[in-house]
MIPA-904893 format. One record per residue (C-alpha): residue in one letter; y, z, x. Coordinates in steps of 0.1 Angstrom, whole numbers, padded with zeros to 4 digits, always signed. Example, Ala and Ser with C-alpha at 12.3 -4.5 7.8 and 13.67 -1.06 7.14 Angstrom:
# residues 2
a-0045+0078+0123
s-0011+0071+0137
//
This chain:
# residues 291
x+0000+0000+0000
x+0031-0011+0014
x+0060+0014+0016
x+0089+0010-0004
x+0115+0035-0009
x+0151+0023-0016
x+0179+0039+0005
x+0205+0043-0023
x+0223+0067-0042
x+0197+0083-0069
x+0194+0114-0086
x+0163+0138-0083
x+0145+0124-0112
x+0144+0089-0100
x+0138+0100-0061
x+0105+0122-0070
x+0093+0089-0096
x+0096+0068-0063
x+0077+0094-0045
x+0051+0103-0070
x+0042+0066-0071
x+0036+0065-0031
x+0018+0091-0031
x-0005+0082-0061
x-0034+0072-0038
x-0033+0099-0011
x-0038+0130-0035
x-0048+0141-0064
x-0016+0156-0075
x+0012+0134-0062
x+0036+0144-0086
x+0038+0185-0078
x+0032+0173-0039
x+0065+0152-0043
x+0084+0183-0058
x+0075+0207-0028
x+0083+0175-0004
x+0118+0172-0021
x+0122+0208-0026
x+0112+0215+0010
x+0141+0188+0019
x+0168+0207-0002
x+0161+0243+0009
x+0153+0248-0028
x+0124+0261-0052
x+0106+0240-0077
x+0121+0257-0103
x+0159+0249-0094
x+0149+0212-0084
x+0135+0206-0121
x+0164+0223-0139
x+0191+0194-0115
x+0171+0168-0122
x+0202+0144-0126
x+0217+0160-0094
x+0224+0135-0071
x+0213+0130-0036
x+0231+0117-0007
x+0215+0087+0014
x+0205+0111+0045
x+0185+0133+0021
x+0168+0107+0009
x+0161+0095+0043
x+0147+0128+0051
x+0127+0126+0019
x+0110+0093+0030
x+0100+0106+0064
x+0081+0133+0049
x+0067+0115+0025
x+0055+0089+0055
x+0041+0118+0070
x+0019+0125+0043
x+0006+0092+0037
x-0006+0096+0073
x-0026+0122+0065
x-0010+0151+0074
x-0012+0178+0054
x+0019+0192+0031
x+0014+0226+0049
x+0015+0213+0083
x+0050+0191+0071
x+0071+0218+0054
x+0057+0248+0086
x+0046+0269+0055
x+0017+0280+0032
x+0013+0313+0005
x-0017+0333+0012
x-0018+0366-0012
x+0018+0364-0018
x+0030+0364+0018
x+0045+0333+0033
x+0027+0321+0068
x+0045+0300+0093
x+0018+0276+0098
x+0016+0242+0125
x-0013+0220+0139
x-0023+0252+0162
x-0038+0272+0138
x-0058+0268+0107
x-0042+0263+0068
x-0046+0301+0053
x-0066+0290+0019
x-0077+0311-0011
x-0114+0319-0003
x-0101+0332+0029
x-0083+0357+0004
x-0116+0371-0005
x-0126+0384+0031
x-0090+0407+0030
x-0102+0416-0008
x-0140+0429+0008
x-0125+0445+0040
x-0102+0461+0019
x-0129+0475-0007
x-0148+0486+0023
x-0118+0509+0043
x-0119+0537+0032
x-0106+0559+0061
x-0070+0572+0058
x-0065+0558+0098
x-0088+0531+0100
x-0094+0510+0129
x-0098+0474+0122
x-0104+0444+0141
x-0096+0401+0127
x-0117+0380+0150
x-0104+0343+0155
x-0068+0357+0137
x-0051+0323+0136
x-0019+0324+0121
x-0030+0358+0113
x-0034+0359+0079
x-0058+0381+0077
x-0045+0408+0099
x-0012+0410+0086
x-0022+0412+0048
x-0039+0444+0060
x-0015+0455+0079
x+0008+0453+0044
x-0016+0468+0027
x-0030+0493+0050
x+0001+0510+0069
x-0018+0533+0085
x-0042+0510+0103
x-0047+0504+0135
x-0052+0467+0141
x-0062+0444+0165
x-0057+0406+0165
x-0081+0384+0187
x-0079+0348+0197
x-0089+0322+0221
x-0056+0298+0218
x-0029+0316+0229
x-0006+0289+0211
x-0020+0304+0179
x-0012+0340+0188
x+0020+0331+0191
x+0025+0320+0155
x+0009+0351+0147
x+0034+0374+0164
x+0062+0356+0149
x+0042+0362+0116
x+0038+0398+0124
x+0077+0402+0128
x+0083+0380+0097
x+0061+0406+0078
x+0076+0436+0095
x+0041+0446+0107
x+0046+0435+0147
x+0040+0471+0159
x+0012+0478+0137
x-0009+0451+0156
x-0016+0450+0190
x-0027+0408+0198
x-0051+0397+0222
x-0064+0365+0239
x-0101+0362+0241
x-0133+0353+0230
x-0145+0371+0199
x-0153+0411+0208
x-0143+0409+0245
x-0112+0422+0249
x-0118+0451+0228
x-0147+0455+0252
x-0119+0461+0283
x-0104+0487+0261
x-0140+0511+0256
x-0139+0511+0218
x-0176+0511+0215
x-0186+0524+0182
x-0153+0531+0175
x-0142+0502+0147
x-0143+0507+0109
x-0145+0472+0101
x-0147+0437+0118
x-0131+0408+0096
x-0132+0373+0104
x-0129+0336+0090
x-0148+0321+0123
x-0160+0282+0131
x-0184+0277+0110
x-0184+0237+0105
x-0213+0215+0128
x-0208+0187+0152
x-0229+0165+0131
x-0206+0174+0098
x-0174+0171+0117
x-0167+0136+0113
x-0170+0136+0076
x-0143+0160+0070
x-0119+0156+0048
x-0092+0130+0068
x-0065+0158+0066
x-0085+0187+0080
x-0102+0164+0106
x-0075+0151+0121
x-0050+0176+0119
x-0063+0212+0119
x-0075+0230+0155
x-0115+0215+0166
x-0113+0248+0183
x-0111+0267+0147
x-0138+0246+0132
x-0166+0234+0147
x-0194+0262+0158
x-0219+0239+0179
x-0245+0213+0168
x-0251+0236+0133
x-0222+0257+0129
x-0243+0293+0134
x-0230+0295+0171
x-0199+0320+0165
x-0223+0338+0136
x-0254+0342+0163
x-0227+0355+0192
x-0203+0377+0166
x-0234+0398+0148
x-0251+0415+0178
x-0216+0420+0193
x-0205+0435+0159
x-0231+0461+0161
x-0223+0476+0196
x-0188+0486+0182
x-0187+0492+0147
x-0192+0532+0137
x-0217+0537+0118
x-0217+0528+0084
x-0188+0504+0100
x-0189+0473+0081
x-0186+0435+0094
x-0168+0411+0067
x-0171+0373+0073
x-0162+0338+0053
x-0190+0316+0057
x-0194+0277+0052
x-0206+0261+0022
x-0249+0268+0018
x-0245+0290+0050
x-0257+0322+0030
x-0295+0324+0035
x-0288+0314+0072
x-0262+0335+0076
x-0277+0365+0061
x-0311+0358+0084
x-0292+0365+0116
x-0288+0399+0109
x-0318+0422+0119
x-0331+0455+0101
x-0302+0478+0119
x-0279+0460+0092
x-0276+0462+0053
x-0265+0433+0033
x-0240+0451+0012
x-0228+0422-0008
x-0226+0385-0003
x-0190+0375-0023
x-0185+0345-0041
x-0155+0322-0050
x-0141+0310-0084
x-0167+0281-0082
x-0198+0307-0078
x-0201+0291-0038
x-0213+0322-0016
x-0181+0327+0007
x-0181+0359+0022
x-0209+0380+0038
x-0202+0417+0042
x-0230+0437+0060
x-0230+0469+0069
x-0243+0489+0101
x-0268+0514+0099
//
C-alpha cells in the first residue's frame, strides 16, 4: 500500500480518517492506534483529542503525525514510538532495550503479592527489564527490600529512571548479572521471601515466527531461552532453592503450553502452590513453593 498523507491544513477529524485508513492493514484496531499516534503528537489524552475534533492542525504537526504513523507501518510497535506503556496503572518508559510490560505479566505481581506476607519482606525480580515488576511492588510494598537483576545494563538504566519516575529509586538496590549471581556476592542464602520473574522463555526454533513486531523490535536477549525455551527455567529453579527461606516462594510467567514442562523441572523439595491462568484460561504463571 502506497503512502499517502496530504500535507495541508486539516482538522483532527480528517487527520486521524487519513490515518486510520493507512493503518487498516497493519493492525487490528487502526482507528484507536491513530488516536494515541495523534494524541501522542499533541501532548494530549484521548479524551481531549475527541472532544476538538474540528481543532485544526498546523502543517509541522501533521508532518510529525505521518512519521509516526510511517514508523508503525514498519513494524514497530506503538509502545516503542510514543517511549510509553501502562502496566497496573503506572506508566513505564519503555525503548527497543527492554521488553513491552503486557497484562499477563500483571499476574506474576498479583501472585507474588498474594504470597508476601512478611511485614519487611525481602524480594528479588530476575531479568527486571524496564522494571515493571519490581517497582509495582515496590508501590505496593513500602516496606520491602528489593533487588533488581539484569544482564543488559542498557535496560537497567531504564529501570532506574523508572524507579525515580515512581518515587521508589531507594527502595531498590539494581544489579547487573545473570539470574541469582549477584545476590550470590552479597551472602543472602536462604535469606529471600520470594523470587519473581517474567524470564526467556521463547525457543530458537519458534523465534522466527514471532509476531513481526516483537521479532524485530523487542531484545533476543529477553526472549529466546535456547533450542526449547526451558534453558533460563532449568538454571533459575535449583538456583531458586539455595536462597529462598523456607516456605520462600518462587513466582514465574511461563510461555504458552509450557506448564507440564515447566512444573516437571521442579523436584520433591518444591510444592506446586498454584499454577495461575490469564483471561483466556492459558496457564501463565507458575508459583511454587520451597519446602
Amino acid at each position: 500500500m502506497i503512502l499517502v498523507f496530504t500535507l495541508q491544513l486539516m482538522n483532527v477529524l480528517e487527520a486521524l480518517s487519513q490515518a486510520t485508513d493507512l493503518l487498516r492493514d497493519e493492525t487490528p484496531d487502526p482507528k484507536q492506534e491513530a488516536e494515541l499516534l495523534l494524541s501522542f503528537v499533541l501532548g494530549t489524552n484521548r479524551s481531549y483529542l475527541l472532544a476538538h475534533v474540528y481543532d485544526g492542525l498546523d502543517d509541522s504537526l501533521v508532518a510529525v503525525f505521518l512519521d509516526s504513523i510511517r514508523e508503525r507501518r514498519r513494524g514497530k510497535p506503538i509502545q516503542f514510538i510514543t517511549g510509553r506503556q501502562d502496566f497496573r496503572g503506572l506508566e513505564f518508559e519503555v525503548t527497543p532495550d527492554v521488553l513491552i510490560p503486557r497484562s499477563e505479566t500483571e499476574l506474576v505481581v498479583e501472585e507474588a503479592l498474594k504470597c508476601i506476607h512478611e511485614r519487611e519482606p525481602t524480594v528479588v525480580d530476575l531479568g527486571t527489564g524496564s522494571g515493571c515488576i519490581a517497582i509495582a511492588l515496590a508501590v505496593a510494598l513500602p516496606q520491602a527490600r528489593i533487588f533488581a537483576i539484569d544482564l543488559s545494563e542498557p535496560a537497567l538504566e531504564i529501570a532506574r529512571k523508572n524507579a525515580a519516575w515512581h518515587g521508589v529509586f531507594s527502595h531498590i538496590q539494581f544489579l547487573s548479572g545473570d539470574l541469582l549471581g549477584p545476590i550470590a556476592c552479597l551472602h543472602f542464602e536462604e535469606k529471600i521471601d520470594c523470587i519473581v520473574s517474567n524470564p526467556p522463555y521463547v525457543s530458537e526454533r519458534d523465534f522466527p515466527s514471532l509476531q513481526r513486531e516483537v521479532r524485530d523490535w523487542e531484545p533476543k536477549l529477553a526472549l529466546v531461552a535456547g533450542n526449547n525455551g526451558l534453558a533460563i527455567y532449568s538454571r533459575l529453579i535449583p538456583e531458586a532453592r539455595k536462597f529462598l527461606k523456607t516456605q520462600g516462594s518462587l513466582v514465574m510467567e511461563i510461555g504458552f503450553n509450557m506448564k507440564d514442562e515447566v512444573c516437571g523441572l521442579f523436584g520433591s523439595e518444591w510444592r506446586i502452590h498454584k499454577v495461575r491462568e490469564d483471561l483466556n484460561g492459558i496457564p501463565r504463571v507458575v508459583v511454587a513453593q520451597k519446602y
